[in-house]
C-alpha positions in Angstrom: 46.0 -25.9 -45.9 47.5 -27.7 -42.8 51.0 -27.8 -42.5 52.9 -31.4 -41.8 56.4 -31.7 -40.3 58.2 -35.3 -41.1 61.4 -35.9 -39.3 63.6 -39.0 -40.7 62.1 -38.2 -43.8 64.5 -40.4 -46.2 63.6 -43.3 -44.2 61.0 -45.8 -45.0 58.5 -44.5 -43.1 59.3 -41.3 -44.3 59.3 -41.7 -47.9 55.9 -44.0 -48.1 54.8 -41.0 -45.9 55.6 -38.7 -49.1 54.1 -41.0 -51.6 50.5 -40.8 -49.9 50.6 -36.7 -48.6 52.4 -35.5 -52.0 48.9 -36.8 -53.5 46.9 -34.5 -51.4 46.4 -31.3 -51.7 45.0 -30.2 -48.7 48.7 -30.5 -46.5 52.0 -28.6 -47.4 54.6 -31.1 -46.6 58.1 -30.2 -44.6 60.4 -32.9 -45.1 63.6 -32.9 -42.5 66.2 -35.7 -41.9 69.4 -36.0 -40.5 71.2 -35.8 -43.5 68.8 -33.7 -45.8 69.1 -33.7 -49.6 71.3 -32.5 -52.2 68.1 -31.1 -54.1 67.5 -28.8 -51.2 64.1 -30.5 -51.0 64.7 -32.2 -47.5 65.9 -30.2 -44.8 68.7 -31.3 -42.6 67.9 -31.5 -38.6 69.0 -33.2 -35.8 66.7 -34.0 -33.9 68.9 -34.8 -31.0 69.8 -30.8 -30.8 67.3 -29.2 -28.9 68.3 -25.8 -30.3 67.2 -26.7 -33.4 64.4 -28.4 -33.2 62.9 -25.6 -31.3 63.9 -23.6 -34.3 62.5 -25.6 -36.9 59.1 -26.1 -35.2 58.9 -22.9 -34.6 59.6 -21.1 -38.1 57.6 -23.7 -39.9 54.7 -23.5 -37.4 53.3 -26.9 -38.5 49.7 -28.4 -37.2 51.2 -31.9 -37.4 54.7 -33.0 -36.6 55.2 -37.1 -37.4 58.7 -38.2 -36.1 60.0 -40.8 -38.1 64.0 -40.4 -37.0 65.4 -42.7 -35.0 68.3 -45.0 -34.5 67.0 -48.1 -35.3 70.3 -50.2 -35.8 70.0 -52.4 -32.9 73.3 -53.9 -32.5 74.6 -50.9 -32.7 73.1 -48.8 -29.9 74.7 -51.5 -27.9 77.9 -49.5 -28.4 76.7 -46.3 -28.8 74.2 -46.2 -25.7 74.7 -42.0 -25.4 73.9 -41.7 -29.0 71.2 -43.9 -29.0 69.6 -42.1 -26.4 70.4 -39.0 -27.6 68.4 -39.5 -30.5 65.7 -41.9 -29.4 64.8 -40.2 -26.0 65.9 -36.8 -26.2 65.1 -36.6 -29.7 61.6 -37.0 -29.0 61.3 -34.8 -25.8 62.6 -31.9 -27.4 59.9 -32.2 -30.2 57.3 -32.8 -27.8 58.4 -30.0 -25.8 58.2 -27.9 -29.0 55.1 -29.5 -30.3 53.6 -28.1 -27.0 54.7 -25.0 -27.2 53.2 -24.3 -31.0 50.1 -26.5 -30.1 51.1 -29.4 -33.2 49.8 -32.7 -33.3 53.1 -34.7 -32.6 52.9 -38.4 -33.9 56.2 -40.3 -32.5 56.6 -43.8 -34.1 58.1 -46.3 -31.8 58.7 -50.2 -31.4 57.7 -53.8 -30.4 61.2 -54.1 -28.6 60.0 -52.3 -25.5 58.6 -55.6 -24.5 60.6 -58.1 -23.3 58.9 -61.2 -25.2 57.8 -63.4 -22.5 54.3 -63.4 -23.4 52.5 -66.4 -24.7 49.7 -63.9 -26.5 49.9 -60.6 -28.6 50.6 -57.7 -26.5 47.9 -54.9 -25.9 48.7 -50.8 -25.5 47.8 -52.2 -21.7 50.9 -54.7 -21.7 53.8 -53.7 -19.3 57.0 -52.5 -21.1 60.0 -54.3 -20.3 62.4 -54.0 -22.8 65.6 -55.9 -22.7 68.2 -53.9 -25.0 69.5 -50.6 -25.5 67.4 -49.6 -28.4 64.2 -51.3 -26.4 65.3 -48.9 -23.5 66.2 -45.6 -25.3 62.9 -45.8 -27.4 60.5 -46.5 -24.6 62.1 -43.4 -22.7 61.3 -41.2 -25.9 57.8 -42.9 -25.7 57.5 -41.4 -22.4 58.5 -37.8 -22.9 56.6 -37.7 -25.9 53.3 -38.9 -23.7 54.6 -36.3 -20.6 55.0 -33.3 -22.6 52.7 -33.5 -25.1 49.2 -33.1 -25.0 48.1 -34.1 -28.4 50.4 -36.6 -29.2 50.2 -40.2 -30.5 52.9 -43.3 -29.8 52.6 -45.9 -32.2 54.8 -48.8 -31.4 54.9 -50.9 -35.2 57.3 -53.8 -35.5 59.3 -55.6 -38.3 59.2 -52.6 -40.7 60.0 -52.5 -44.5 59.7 -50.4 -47.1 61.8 -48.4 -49.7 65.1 -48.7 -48.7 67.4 -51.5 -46.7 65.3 -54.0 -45.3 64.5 -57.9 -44.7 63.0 -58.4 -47.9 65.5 -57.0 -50.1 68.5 -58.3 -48.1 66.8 -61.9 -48.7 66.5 -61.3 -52.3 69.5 -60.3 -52.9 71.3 -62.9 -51.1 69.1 -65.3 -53.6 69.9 -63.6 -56.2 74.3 -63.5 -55.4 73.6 -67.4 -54.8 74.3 -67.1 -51.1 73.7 -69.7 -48.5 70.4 -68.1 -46.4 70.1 -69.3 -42.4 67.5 -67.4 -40.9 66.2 -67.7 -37.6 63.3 -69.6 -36.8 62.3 -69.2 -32.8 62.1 -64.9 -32.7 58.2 -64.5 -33.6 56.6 -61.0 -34.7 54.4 -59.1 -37.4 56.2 -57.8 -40.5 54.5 -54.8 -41.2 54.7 -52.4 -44.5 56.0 -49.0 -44.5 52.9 -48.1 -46.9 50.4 -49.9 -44.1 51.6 -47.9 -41.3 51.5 -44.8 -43.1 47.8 -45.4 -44.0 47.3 -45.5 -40.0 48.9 -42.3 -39.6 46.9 -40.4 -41.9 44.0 -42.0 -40.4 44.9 -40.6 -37.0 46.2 -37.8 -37.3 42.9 -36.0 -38.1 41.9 -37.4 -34.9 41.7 -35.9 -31.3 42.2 -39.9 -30.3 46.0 -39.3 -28.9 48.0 -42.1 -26.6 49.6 -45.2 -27.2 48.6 -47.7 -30.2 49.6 -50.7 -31.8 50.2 -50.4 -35.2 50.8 -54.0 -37.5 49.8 -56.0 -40.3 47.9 -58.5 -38.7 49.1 -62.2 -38.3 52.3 -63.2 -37.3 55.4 -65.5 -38.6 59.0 -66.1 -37.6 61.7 -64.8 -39.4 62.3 -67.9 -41.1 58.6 -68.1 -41.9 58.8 -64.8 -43.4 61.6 -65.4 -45.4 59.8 -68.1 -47.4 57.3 -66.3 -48.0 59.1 -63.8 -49.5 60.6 -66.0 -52.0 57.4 -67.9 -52.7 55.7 -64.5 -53.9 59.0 -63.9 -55.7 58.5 -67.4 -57.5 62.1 -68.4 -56.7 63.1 -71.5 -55.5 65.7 -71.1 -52.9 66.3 -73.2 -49.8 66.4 -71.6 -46.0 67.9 -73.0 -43.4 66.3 -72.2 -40.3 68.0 -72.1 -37.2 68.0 -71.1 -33.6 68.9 -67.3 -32.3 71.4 -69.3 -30.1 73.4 -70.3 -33.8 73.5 -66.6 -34.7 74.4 -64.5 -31.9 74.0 -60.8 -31.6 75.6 -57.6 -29.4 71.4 -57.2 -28.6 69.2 -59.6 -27.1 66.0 -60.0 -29.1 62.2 -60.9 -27.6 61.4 -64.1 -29.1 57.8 -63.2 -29.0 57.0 -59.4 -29.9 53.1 -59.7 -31.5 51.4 -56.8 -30.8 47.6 -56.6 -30.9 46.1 -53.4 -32.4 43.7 -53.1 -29.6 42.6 -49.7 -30.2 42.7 -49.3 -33.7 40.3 -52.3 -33.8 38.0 -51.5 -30.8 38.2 -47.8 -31.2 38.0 -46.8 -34.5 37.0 -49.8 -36.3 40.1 -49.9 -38.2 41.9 -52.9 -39.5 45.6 -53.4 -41.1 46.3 -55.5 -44.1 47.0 -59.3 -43.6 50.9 -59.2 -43.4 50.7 -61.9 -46.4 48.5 -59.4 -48.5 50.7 -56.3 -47.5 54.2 -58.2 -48.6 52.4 -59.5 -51.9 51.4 -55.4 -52.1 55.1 -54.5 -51.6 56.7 -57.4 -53.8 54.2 -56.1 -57.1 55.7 -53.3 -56.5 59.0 -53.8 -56.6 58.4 -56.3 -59.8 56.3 -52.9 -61.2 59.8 -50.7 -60.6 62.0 -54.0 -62.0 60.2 -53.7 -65.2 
């Protein structure tokens, strides 16, 4: 039975992560996070405490660690640049470090904001990172660790995530649903991608010997504004959004206004193709109608 450790485990990642491995019974599951959980059933760990991690890594001895913690708030690592890189770039060196050390398979989950959204075309793994905010920076220096000092380990950079939790698609619907006015930006282009998508990838690859960077999205892309109709199309509400220019709603981080990625390798590599990003929200939104009922 192989052993998998999930930091950031109450995240979204994290949790559609659970709902596919808790299935199988081939892998015992060790589920940390920074706050752990009252049941005892998620274990708390910093990742940003290098003491610990090496301690957790090595009493659980896993054969796969996948590192979904991170701090994702964007704005917000603005202000906090020392603990943003505390736990985006040190985070992820001390588990690769450890990873090493116990010879794990370290999957580190990373972004589309290390580039700086210049580009006219999706982005391949062979694209030049030049991120432009705090978050961008801090998470392409954890890229780097993780690729430095750890052999068998895998960076997949994913983009416009949601899943169970806070997210786009919930925020939209319940602004609908509270009757508020929705103005969503219409010039910042990417690939919303589903928590459940990108935790089909990882399973894929982490019984492979493939490691390095990849570029993992629901194909396609959309604007915000794009995607917000969408949303309530498949919801079958009929509510107006205003879109409107990042200019008209200014924020602490800059944003790239184009951040497609291209699943290069997945594709050319392995064959392997991601959902549609239409067909992976209509996937997401029957679900949540299934839980509503």
């Amino acid at each position: 039975m192989k052993k998998i450790l999930i930091t950031g485990a109450l995240g979204q990642l994290g949790q559609a992560l659970y709902e596919l491995l808790k299935q199988k019974n081939e892998y015992r599951l060790y589920l940390t996070d920074s706050h752990g959980s009252d049941d005892g059933l998620i274990r708390k760990l910093d990742i940003s405490d290098e003491v610990s991690v090496e301690y957790e890594i090595q009493s659980t001895n896993p054969d796969i660690i996948i590192n979904c913690a991170a701090m994702t708030a964007v704005d917000l690592c603005e202000k906090e640049k020392e603990m943003a890189y505390k736990i985006n770039s040190l985070g992820p060196k001390y588990l690769a470090i450890a990873a090493e050390k116990t010879g794990a398979k370290l999957i580190h989950i990373s972004t589309d904001y290390i580039y700086d959204g210049q580009a006219k075309t999706p982005y391949t793994e062979e694209a030049k990172a030049n991120p432009i905010n705090v978050y961008g920076q801090t998470k392409l220096a954890g890229d780097n660790f993780v690729l430095k000092y750890c052999k068998k380990s895998f960076v997949l950079h994913t983009a416009w995530l949601y899943g169970e939790g806070k997210n786009f698609v919930k925020t939209m619907l319940r602004m609908a649903d509270e009757g508020k006015r929705i103005r969503v930006v219409s010039d910042q282009i990417g690939s919303p991608t589903s928590a459940m998508e990108l935790a089909r990838v990882i399973l894929f690859l982490m019984e492979t010997e493939s490691y390095g960077k990849y570029h993992a999205t629901c194909e396609g892309s959309t604007s915000w504004y794009r995607f917000a109709v969408k949303i309530f199309e498949l919801a079958g509400l009929n509510v107006e959004v205003e879109p409107i220019s990042s200019d008209e709603y200014p924020t602490p981080a800059k944003r790239p206004a184009y951040s497609v990625l291209d699943n290069k390798r997945l594709r050319e590599e392995h064959g392997y193709y991601m959902k549609d990003w239409i067909d992976a929200l209509q996937e997401y939104m029957d679900r949540l109608k299934e839980k509503n009922l």
